[in-house]
C-alpha positions in Angstrom: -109.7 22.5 -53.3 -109.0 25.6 -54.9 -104.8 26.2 -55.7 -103.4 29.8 -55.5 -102.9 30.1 -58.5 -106.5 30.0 -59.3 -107.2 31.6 -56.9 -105.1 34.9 -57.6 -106.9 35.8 -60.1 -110.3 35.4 -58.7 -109.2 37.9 -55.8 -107.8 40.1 -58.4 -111.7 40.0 -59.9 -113.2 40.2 -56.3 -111.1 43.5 -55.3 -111.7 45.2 -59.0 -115.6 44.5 -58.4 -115.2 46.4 -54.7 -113.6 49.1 -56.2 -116.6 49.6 -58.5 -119.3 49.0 -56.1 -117.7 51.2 -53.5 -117.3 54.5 -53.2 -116.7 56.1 -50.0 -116.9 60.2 -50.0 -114.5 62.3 -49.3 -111.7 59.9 -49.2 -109.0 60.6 -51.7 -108.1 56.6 -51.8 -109.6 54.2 -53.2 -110.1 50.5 -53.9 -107.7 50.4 -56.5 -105.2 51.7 -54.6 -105.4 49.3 -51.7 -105.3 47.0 -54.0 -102.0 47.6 -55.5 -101.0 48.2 -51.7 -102.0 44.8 -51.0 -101.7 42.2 -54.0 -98.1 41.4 -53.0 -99.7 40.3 -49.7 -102.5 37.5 -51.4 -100.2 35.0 -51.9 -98.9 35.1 -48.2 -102.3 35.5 -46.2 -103.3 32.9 -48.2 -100.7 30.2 -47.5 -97.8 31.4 -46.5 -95.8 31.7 -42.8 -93.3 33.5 -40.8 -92.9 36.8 -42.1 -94.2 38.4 -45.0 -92.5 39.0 -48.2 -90.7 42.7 -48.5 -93.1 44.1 -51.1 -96.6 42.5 -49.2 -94.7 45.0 -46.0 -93.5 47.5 -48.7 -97.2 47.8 -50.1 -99.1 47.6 -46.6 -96.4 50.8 -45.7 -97.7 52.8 -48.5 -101.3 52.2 -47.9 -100.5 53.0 -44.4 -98.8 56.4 -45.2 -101.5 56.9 -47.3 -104.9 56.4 -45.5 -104.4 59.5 -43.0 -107.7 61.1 -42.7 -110.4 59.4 -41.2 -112.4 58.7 -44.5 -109.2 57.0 -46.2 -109.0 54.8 -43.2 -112.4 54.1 -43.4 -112.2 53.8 -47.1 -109.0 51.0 -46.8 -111.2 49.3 -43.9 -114.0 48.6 -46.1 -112.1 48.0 -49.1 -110.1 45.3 -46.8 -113.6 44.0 -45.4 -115.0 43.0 -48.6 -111.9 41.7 -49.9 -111.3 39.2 -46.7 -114.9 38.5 -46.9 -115.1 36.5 -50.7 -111.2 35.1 -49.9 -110.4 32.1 -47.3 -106.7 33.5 -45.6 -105.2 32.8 -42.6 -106.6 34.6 -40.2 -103.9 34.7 -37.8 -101.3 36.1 -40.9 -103.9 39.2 -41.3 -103.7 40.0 -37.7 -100.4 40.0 -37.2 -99.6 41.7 -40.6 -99.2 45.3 -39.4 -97.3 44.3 -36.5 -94.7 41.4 -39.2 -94.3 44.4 -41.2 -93.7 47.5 -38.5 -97.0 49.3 -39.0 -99.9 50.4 -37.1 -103.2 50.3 -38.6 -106.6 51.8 -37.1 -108.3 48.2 -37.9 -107.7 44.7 -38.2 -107.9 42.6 -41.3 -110.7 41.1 -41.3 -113.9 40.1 -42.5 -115.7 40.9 -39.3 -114.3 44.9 -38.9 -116.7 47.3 -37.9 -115.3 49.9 -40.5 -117.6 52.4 -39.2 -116.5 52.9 -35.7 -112.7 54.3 -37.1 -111.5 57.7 -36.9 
C-alpha cells in the first residue's frame, strides 16, 4: 500500500503533467493554478475526516473566486478530472468539499465529471 507521503509527490508529478498536456482556450487559469489552489487539500481527500484543514478551504476559495467565466470553470473541471482520475481519495471528502469549506462549485470532484456540460 502506497503511504501519503509517497504519494504526495506522485500527485504533485500527476497534476504538473496535466498542466502540460492541457490547455483549454480562452481560460485565463490554468492547471498550475488549481493546483496551488488545491495541494493543501491532497493530504485530506486522501485520508483525512471531518473538516478540512483552513488552507485545503482557503485554497478551494481562491480557485473558486477565480474560475468565473465559463472556460475557467471548465478549465478547473478538467484540471480536477484528471487529477482525481490517477489519485485514489475519498470520494465522499471530494463531494462534500465545497459544501465543508462554504463554497459553491459548478462541478463535483470527481473522476467521472462531464466537464463539458458547465457553463
Amino acid at each position: 500500500m502506497v503511504t501519503l507521503r509517497a504519494a504526495i509527490p506522485k500527485l504533485g508529478a500527476v497534476l504538473l503533467f496535466v498542466f502540460l498536456l492541457l490547455q483549454v482556450s480562452k481560460a485565463t487559469i490554468s492547471c498550475s493554478d488549481v493546483t496551488k489552489d488545491l495541494m493543501p487539500c491532497v493530504s485530506y481527500l486522501m485520508s483525512g475526516s471531518g473538516k478540512p484543514p483552513s488552507a485545503c478551504c482557503d485554497g478551494a476559495k481562491a480557485l473558486s473566486s477565480a474560475a468565473t467565466s465559463s472556460a475557467d470553470k471548465k478549465a478547473a473541471c478538467e484540471c480536477i478530472k484528471s487529477a482525481a482520475s490517477n489519485v485514489n481519495y475519498n470520494v465522499k471528502l471530494a463531494q462534500d468539499l465545497p459544501s465543508n469549506c462554504g463554497i459553491s462549485l459548478p462541478f463535483s470532484i470527481s473522476a467521472g465529471i462531464d466537464c463539458s456540460k458547465i457553463n
